[in-house]
Each structure stands twice: as structure tokens, then as C-alpha cells.
Backbone and ligand atoms as CSV (ligand in chain L), in Angstrom:
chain,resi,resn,atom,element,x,y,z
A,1,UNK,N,N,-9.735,8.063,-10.779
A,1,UNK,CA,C,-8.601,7.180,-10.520
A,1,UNK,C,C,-7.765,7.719,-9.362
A,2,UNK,N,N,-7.612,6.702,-8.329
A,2,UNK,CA,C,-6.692,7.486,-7.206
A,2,UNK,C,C,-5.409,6.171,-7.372
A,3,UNK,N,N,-4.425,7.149,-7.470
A,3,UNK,CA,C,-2.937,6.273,-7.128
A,3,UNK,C,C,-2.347,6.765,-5.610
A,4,UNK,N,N,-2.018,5.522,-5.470
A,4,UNK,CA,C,-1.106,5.622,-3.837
A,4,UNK,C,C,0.351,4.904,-4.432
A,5,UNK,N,N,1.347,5.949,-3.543
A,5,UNK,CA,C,2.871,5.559,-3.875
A,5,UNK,C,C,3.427,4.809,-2.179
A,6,UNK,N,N,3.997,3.618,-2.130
A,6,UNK,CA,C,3.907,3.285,-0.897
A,6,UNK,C,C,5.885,3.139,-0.652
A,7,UNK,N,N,6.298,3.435,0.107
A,7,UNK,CA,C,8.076,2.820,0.463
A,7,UNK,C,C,7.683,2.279,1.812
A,8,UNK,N,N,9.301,2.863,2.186
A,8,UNK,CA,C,9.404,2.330,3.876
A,8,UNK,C,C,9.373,3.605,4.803
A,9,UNK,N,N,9.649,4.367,4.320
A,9,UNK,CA,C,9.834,5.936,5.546
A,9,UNK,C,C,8.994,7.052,5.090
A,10,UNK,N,N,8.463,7.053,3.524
A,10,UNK,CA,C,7.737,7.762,3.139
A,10,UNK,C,C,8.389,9.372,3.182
A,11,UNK,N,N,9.286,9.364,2.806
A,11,UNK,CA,C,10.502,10.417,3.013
A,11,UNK,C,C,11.409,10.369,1.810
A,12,UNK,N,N,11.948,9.116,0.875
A,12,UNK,CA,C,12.576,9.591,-0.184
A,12,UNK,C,C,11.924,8.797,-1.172
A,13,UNK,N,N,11.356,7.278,-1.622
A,13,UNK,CA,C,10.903,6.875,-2.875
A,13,UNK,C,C,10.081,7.415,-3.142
A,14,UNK,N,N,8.379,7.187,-2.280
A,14,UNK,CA,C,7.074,7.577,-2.706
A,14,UNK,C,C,6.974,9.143,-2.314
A,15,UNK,N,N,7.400,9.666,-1.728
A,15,UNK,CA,C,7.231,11.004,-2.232
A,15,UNK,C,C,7.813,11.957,-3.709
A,16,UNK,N,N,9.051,10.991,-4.289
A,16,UNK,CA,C,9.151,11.162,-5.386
A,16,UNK,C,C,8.500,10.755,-6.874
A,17,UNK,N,N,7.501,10.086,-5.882
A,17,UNK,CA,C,6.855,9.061,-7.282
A,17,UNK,C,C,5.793,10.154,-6.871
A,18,UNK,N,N,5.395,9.967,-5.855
A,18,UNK,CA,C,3.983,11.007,-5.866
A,18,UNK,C,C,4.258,12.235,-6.669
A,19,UNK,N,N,4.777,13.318,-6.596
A,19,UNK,CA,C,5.600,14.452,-7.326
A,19,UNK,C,C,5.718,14.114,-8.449
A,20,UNK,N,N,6.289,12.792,-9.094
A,20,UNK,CA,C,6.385,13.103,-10.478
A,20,UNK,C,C,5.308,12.807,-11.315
A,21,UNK,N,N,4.301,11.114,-10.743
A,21,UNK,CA,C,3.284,11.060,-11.772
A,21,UNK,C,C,2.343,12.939,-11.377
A,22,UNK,N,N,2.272,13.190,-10.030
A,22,UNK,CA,C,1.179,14.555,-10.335
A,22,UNK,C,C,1.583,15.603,-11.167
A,23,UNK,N,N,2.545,15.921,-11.453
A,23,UNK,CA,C,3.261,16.489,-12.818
A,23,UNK,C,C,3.079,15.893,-13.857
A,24,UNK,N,N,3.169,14.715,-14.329
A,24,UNK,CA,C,3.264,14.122,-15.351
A,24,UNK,C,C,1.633,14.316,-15.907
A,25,UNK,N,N,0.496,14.092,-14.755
A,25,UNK,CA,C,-0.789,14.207,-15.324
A,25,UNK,C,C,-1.113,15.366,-15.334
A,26,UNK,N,N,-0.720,16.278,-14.693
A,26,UNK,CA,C,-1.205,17.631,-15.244
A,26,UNK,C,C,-0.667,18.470,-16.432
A,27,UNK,N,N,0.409,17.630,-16.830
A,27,UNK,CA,C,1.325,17.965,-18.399
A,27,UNK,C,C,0.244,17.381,-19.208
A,28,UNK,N,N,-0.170,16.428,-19.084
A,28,UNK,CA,C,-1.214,15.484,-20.202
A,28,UNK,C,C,-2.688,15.934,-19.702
A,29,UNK,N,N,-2.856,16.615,-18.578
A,29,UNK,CA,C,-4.507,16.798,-18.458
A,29,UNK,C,C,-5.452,15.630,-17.957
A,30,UNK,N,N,-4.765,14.833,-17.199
A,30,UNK,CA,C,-4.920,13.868,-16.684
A,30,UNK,C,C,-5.533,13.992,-15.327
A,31,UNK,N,N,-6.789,13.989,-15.043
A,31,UNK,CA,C,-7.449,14.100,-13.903
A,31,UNK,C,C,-7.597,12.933,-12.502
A,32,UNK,N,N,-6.470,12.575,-12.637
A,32,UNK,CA,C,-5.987,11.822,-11.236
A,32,UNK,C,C,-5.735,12.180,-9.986
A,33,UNK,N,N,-6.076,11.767,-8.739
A,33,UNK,CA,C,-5.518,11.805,-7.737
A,33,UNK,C,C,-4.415,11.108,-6.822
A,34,UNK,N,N,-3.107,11.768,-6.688
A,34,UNK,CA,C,-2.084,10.621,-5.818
A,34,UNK,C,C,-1.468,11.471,-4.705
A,35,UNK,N,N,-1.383,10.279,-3.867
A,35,UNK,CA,C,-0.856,10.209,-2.629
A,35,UNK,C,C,0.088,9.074,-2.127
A,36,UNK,N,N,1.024,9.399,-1.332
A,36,UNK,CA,C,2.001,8.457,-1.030
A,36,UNK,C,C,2.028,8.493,0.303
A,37,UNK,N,N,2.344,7.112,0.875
A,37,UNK,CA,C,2.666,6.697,2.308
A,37,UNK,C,C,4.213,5.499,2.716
A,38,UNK,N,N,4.003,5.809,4.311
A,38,UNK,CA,C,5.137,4.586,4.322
A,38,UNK,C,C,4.841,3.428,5.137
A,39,UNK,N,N,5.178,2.272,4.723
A,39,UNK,CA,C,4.324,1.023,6.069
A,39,UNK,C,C,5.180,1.385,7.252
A,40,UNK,N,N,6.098,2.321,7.259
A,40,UNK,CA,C,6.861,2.153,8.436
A,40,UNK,C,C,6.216,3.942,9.536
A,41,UNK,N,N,6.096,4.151,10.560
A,41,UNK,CA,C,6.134,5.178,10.743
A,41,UNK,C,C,6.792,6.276,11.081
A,42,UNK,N,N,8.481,5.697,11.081
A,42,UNK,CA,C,9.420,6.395,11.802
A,42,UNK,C,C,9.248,7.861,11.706
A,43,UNK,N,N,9.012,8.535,10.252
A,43,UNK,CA,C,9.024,9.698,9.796
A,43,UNK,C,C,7.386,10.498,9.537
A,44,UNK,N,N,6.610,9.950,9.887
A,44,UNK,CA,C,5.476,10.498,9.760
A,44,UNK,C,C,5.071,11.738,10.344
A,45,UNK,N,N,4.620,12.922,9.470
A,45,UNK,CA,C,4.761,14.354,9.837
A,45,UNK,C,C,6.010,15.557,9.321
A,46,UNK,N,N,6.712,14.642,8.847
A,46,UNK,CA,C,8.243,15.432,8.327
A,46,UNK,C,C,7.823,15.799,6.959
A,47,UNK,N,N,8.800,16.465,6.391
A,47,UNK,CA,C,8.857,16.506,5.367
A,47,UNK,C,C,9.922,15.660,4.738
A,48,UNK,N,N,9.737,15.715,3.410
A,48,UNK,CA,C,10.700,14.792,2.659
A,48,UNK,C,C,11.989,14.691,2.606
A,49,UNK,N,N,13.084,13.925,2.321
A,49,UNK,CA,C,14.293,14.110,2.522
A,49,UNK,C,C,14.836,15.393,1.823
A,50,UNK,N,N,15.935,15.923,2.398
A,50,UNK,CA,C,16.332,17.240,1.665
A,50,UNK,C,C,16.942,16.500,0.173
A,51,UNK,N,N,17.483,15.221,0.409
A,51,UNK,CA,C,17.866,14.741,-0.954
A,51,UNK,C,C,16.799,14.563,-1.884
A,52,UNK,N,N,15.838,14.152,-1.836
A,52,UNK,CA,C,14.754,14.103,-2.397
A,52,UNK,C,C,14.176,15.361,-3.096
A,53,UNK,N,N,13.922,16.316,-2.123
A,53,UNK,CA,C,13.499,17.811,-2.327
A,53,UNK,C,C,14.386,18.272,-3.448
A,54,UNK,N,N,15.753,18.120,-3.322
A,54,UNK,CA,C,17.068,19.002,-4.263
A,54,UNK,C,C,16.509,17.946,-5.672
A,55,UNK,N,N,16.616,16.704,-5.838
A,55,UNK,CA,C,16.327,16.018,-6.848
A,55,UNK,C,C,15.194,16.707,-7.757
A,56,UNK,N,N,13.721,16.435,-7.150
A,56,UNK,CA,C,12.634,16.838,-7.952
A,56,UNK,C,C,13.150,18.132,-8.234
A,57,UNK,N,N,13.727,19.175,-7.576
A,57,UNK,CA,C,13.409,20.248,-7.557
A,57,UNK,C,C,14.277,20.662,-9.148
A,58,UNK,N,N,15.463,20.269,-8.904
A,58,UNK,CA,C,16.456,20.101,-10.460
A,58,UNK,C,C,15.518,19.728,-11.746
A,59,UNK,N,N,14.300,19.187,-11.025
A,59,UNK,CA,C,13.572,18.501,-12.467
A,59,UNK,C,C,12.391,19.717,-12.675
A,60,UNK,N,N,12.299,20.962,-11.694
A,60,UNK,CA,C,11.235,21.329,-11.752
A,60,UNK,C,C,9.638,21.202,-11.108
A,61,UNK,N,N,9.621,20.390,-9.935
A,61,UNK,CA,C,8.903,19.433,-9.112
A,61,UNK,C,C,8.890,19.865,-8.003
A,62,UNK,N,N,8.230,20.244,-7.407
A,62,UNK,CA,C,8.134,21.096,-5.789
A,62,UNK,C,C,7.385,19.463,-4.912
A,63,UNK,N,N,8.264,18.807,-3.908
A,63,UNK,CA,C,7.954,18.252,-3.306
A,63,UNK,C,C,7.665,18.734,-1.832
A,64,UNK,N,N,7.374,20.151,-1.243
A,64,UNK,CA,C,7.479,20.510,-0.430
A,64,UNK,C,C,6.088,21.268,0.689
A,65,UNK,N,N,5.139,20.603,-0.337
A,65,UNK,CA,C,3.948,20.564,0.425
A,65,UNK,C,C,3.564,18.686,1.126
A,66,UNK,N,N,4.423,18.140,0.708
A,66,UNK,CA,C,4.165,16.916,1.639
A,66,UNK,C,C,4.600,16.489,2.662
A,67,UNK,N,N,4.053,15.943,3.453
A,67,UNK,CA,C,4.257,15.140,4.989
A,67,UNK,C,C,4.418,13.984,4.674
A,68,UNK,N,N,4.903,13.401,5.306
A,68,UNK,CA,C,5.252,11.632,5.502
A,68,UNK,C,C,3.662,11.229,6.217
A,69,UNK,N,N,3.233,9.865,5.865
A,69,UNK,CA,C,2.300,9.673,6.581
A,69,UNK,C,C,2.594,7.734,6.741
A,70,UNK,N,N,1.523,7.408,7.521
A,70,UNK,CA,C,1.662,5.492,7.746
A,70,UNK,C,C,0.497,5.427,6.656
A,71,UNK,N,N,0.366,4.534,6.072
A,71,UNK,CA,C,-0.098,3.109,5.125
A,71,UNK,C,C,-1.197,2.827,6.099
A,72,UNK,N,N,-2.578,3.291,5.741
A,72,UNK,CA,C,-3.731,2.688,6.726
A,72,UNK,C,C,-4.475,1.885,5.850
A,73,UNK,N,N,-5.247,0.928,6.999
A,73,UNK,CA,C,-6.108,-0.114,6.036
A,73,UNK,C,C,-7.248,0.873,5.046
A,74,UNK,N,N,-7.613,1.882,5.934
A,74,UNK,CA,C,-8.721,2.394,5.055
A,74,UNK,C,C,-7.566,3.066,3.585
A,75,UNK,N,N,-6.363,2.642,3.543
A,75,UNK,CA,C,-5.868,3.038,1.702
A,75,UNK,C,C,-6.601,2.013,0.892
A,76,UNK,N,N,-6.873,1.203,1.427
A,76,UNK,CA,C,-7.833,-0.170,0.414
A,76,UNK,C,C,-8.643,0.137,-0.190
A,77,UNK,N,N,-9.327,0.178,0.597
A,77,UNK,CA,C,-10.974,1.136,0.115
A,77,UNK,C,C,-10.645,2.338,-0.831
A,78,UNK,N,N,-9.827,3.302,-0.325
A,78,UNK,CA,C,-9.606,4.578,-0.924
A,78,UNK,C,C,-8.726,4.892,-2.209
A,79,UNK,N,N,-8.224,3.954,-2.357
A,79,UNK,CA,C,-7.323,3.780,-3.792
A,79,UNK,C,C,-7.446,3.027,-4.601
A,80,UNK,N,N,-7.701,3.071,-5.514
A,80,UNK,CA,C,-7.328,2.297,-6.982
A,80,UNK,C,C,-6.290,1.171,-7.032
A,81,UNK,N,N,-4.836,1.958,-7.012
A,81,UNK,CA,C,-4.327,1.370,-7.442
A,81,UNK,C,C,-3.117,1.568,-6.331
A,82,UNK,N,N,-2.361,0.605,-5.686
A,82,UNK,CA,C,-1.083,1.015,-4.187
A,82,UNK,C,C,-0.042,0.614,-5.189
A,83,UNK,N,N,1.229,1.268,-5.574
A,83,UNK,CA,C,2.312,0.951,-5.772
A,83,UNK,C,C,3.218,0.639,-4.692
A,84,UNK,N,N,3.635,-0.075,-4.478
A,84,UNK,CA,C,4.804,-0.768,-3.404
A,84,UNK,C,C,6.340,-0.138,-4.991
A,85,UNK,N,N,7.368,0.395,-3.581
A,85,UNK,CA,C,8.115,0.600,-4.532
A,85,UNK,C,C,9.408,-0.489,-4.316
A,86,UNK,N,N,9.072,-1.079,-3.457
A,86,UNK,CA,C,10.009,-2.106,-3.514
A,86,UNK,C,C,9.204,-4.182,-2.732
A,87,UNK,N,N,9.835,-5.163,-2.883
A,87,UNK,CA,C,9.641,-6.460,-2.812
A,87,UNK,C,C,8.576,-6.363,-1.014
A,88,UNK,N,N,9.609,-5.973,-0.511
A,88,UNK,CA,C,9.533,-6.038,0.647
A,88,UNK,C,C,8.306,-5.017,1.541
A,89,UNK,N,N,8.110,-3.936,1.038
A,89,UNK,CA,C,6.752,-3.184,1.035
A,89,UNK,C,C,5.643,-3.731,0.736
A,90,UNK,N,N,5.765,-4.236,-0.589
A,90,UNK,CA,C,4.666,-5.102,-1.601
A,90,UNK,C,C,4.587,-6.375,-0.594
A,91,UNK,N,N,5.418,-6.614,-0.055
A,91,UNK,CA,C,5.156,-7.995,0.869
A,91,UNK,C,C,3.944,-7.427,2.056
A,92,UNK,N,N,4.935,-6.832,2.860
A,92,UNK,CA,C,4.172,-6.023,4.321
A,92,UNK,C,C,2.948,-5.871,3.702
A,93,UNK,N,N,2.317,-5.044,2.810
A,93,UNK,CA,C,0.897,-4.564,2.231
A,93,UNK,C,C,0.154,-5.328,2.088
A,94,UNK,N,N,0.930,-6.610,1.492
A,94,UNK,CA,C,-0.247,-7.409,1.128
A,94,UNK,C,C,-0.555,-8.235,2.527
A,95,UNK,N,N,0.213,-8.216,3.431
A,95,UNK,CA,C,-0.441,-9.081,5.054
A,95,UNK,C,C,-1.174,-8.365,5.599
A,96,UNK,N,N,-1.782,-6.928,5.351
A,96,UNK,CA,C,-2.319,-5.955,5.725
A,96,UNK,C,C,-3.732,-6.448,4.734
A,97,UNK,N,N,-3.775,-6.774,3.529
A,97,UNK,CA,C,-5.170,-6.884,3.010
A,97,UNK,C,C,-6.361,-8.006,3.166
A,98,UNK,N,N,-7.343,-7.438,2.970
A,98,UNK,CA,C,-8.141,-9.038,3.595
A,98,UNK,C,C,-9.315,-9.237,2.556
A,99,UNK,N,N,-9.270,-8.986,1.493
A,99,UNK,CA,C,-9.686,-9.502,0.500
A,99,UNK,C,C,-8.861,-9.742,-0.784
A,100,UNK,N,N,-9.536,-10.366,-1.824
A,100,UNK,CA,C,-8.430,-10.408,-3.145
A,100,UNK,C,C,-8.812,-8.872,-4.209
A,101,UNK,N,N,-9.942,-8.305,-3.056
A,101,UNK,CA,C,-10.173,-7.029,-4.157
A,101,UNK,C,C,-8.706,-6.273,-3.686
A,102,UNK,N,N,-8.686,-6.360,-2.423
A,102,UNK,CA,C,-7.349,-5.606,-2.225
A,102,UNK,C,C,-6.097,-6.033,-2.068
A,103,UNK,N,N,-6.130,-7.319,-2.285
A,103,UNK,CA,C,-5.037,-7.575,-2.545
A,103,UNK,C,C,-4.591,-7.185,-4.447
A,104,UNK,N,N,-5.599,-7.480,-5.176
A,104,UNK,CA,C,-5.372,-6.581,-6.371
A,104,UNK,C,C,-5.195,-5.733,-7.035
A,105,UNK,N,N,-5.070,-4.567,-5.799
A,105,UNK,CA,C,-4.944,-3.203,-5.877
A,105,UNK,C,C,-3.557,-2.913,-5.948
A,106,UNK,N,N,-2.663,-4.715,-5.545
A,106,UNK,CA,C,-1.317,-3.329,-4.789
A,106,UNK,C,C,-0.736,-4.394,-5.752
A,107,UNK,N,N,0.751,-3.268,-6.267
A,107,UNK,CA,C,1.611,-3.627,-7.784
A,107,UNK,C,C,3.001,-3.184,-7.382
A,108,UNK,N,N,4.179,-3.729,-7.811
A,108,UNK,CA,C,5.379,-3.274,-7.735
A,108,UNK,C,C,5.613,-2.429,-9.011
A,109,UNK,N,N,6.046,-1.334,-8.714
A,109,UNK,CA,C,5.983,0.356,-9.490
A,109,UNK,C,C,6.546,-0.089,-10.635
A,110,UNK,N,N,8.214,-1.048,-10.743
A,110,UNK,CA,C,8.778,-1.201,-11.721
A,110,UNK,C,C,8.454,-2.328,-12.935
A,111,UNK,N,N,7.153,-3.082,-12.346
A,111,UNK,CA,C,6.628,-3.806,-13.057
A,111,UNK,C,C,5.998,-3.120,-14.459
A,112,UNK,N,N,5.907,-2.026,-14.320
A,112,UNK,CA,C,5.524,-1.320,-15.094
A,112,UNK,C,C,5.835,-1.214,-16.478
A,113,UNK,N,N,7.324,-1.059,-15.945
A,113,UNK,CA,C,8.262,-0.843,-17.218
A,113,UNK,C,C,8.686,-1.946,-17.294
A,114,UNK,N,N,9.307,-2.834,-16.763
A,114,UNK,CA,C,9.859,-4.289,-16.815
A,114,UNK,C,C,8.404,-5.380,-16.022
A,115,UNK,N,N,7.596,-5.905,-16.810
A,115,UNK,CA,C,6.610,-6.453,-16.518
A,115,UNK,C,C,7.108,-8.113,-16.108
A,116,UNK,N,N,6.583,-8.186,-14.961
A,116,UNK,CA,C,7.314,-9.437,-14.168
A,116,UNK,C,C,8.151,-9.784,-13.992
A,117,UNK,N,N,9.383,-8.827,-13.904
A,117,UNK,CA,C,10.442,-8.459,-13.183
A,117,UNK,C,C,10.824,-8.478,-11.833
A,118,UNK,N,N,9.592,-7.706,-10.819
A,118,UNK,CA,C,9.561,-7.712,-10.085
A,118,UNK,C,C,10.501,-6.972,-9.118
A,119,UNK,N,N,11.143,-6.270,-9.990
A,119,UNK,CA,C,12.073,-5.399,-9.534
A,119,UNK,C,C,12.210,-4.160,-8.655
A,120,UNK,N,N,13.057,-3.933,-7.729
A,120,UNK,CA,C,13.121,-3.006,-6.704
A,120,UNK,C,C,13.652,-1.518,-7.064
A,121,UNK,N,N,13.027,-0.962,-6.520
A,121,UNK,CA,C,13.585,0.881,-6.196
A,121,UNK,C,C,14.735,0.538,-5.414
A,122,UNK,N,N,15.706,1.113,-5.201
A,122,UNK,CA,C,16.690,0.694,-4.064
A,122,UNK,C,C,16.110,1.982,-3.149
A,123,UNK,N,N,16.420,1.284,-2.185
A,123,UNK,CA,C,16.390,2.441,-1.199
A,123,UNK,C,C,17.502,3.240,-1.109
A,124,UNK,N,N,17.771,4.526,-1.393
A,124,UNK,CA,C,18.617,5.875,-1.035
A,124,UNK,C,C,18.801,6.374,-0.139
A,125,UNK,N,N,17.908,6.006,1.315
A,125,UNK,CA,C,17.933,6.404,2.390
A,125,UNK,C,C,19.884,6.711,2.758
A,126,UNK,N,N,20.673,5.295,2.468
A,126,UNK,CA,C,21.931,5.761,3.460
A,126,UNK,C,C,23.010,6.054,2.518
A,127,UNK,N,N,22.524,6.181,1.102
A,127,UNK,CA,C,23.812,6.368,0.242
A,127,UNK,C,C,24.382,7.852,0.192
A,128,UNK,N,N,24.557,7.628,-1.032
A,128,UNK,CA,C,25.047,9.733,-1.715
A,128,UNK,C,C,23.727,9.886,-2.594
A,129,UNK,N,N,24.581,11.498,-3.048
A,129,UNK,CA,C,23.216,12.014,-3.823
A,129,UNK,C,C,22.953,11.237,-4.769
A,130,UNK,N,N,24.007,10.329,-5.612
A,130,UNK,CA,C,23.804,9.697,-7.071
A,130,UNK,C,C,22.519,8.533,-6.713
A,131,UNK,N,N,22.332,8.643,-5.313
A,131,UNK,CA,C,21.616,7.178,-5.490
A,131,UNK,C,C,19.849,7.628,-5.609
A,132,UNK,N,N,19.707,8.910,-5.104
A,132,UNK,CA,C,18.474,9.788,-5.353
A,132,UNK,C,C,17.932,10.183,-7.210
A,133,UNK,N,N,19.282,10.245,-7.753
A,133,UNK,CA,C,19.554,10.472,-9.042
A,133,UNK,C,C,19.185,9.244,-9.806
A,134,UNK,N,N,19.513,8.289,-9.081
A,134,UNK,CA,C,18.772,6.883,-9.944
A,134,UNK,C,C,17.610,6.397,-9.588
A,135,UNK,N,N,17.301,6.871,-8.382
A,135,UNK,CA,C,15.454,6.733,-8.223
A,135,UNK,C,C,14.401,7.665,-9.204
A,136,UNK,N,N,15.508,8.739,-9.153
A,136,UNK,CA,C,14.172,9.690,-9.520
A,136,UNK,C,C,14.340,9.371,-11.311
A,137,UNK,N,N,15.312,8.644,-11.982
A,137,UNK,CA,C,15.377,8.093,-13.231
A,137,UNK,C,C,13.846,7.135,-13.517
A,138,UNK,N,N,14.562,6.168,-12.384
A,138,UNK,CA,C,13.595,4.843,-12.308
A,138,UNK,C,C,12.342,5.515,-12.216
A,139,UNK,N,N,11.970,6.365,-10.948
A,139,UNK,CA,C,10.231,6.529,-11.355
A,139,UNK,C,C,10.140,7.160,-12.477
A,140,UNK,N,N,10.657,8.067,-13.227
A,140,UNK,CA,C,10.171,8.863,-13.925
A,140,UNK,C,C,9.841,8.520,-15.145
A,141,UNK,N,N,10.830,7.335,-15.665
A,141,UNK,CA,C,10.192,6.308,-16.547
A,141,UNK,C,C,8.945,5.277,-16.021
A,142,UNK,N,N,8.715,5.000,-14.955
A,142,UNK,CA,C,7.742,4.430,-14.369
A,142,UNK,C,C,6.614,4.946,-14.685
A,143,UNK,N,N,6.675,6.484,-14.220
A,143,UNK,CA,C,5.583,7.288,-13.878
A,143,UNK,C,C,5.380,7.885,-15.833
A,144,UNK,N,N,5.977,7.572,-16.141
A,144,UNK,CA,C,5.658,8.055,-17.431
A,144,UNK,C,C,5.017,6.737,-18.585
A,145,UNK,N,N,5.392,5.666,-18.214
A,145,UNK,CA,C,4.143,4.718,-18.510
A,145,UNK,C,C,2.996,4.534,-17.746
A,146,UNK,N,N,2.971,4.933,-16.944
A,146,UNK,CA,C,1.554,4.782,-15.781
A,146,UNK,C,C,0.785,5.731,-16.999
A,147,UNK,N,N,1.333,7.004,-17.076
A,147,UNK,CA,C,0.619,8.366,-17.673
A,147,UNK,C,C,0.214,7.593,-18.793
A,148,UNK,N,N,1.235,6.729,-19.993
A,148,UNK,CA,C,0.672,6.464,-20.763
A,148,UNK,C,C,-0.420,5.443,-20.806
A,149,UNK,N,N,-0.609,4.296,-19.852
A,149,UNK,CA,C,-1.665,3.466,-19.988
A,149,UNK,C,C,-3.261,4.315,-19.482
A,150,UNK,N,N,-2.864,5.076,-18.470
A,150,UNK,CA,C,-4.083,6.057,-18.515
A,150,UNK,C,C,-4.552,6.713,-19.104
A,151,UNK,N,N,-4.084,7.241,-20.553
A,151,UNK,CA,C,-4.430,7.853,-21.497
A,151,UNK,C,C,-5.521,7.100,-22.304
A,152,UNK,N,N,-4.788,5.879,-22.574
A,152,UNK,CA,C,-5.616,4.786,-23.110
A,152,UNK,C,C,-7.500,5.105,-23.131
L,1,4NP,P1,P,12.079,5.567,1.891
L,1,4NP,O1,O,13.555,5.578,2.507
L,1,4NP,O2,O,11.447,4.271,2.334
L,1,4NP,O3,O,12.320,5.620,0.431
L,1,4NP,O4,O,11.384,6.783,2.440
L,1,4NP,C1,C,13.840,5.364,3.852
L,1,4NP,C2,C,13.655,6.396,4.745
L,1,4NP,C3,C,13.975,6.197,6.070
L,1,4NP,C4,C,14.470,4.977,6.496
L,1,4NP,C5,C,14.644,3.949,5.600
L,1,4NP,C6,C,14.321,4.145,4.273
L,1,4NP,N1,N,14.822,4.799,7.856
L,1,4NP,O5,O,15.301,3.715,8.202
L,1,4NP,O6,O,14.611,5.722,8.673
């Protein structure tokens, strides 16, 4: 099973989602692979936001072997399953796919927990720290039903 975590800068949502489900499956023994990207490339090559970094890190979560990278077509082929963490990602991704295999691949993260909701990550990029504090809430309940349907 390969999961891909997708935002916009690939700098504060999906690198926190990436970080927490790969924790979460190696707590359960869960032999998955994930990776996160951004459709945008502004930040590609950086590392993650320092807000981001201080967040996981409070939880125990070393986000600091990742780079930002762009959203390539070959993620189609190569993933399972693309989480879009917000409307507007999940939009961009899917004008990028050219079949319905891949267009079936890609899911909004919070659907998860609120199923056809359709609901957004906010982006944290320009707030304060509290707003990093409610992402890394949101995935972590996210990422902790993902863990559980994979158990299944
Ligand atoms: P992310 O947040 O998509 O969660 O990584 C953002 C990071 C950078 C920008 C916007 C959102 N930016 O405009 O540079």
C-alpha cells in the first residue's frame, strides 16, 4: 500500500500528514509506504515549515528528513491512494488525471472522518502557531482512521 499526502506548498499540511500516518503504522506494524507532495512548486527542496517541525516534534514526530517536492503525473501510477488535503488541491489533481483509475485514487483526507463532508484542512501557512495546532489535531484523527481501516 503506498499513500501520498498532497497540499499546496508541501511545507506545512502534507508533510504533517506524511509524519503522522508513518508513525501511526509503525506503532501498529503496519507495512505501508507514504509520501507527500505539493501541486504548487514554490517550496520544492526546503524543508518543512519551522511551524510544522515544532508541532510534530511536541508530539514526538521528527519531520526533518523531508523536502518539499511537486505532484508528478507519474504519482498515479505510483500510489494507491493521493490524499488532497484540501477542495481546491483535490480539484487541481484531478485535471492532472487521465483515467477514472486515477481519478479514483485521489480522496479528500477529512472525508475520512466526516464521510462526504468534503471538508478542508485550512491552510496555516499565514496564521499563528494555534492554527498548526489544529491541523496537526485534524490529521491525527484522520491519520488514525486511515491506520484503522488498514488494519481491517
Ligand atoms: P501548505 O501551506 O500547502 O500546507 O504547505 C502553504 C505553504 C506555502 C504557501 C501556501 C500554503 N505559499 O503560498 O507559499
Amino acid at each position: 500500500m503506498k499513500v501520498l499526502m498532497v497540499c499546496l506548498g508541501n511545507i506545512c499540511r502534507s508533510p504533517l500528514a506524511e509524519g503522522i500516518l508513518k508513525h501511526k503504522a509503525h506503532e501498529n506494524n503496519l507495512r505501508i509506504e507514504v509520501d507527500s507532495a505539493g501541486t504548487a512548486a514554490y517550496h520544492v527542496g526546503n524543508l518543512p515549515d519551522e511551524r510544522s517541525i515544532e508541532v510534530a516534534r511536541k508530539y514526538g514526530i521528527d519531520l526533518t528528513n523531508q523536502r518539499a517536492r511537486q505532484f508528478r503525473l507519474q504519482d498515479f501510477e505510483e500510489f494507491d491512494v493521493i490524499y488532497a488535503m484540501d477542495s481546491e488541491n483535490y480539484n487541481n489533481i484531478l485535471k492532472l488525471a487521465s483515467s477514472t483509475s486515477d481519478e479514483s485514487k485521489v480522496k479528500l483526507i477529512l472525508n475520512e472522518i466526516e464521510p462526504n463532508s468534503n471538508s478542508s484542512v485550512p491552510d496555516p501557512y499565514y496564521g499563528g502557531d494555534e492554527g498548526f495546532e489544529n491541523v496537526y489535531q485534524m490529521l491525527n484523527l484522520a491519520c488514525k482512521e486511515i491506520v484503522l481501516r488498514l488494519k481491517k
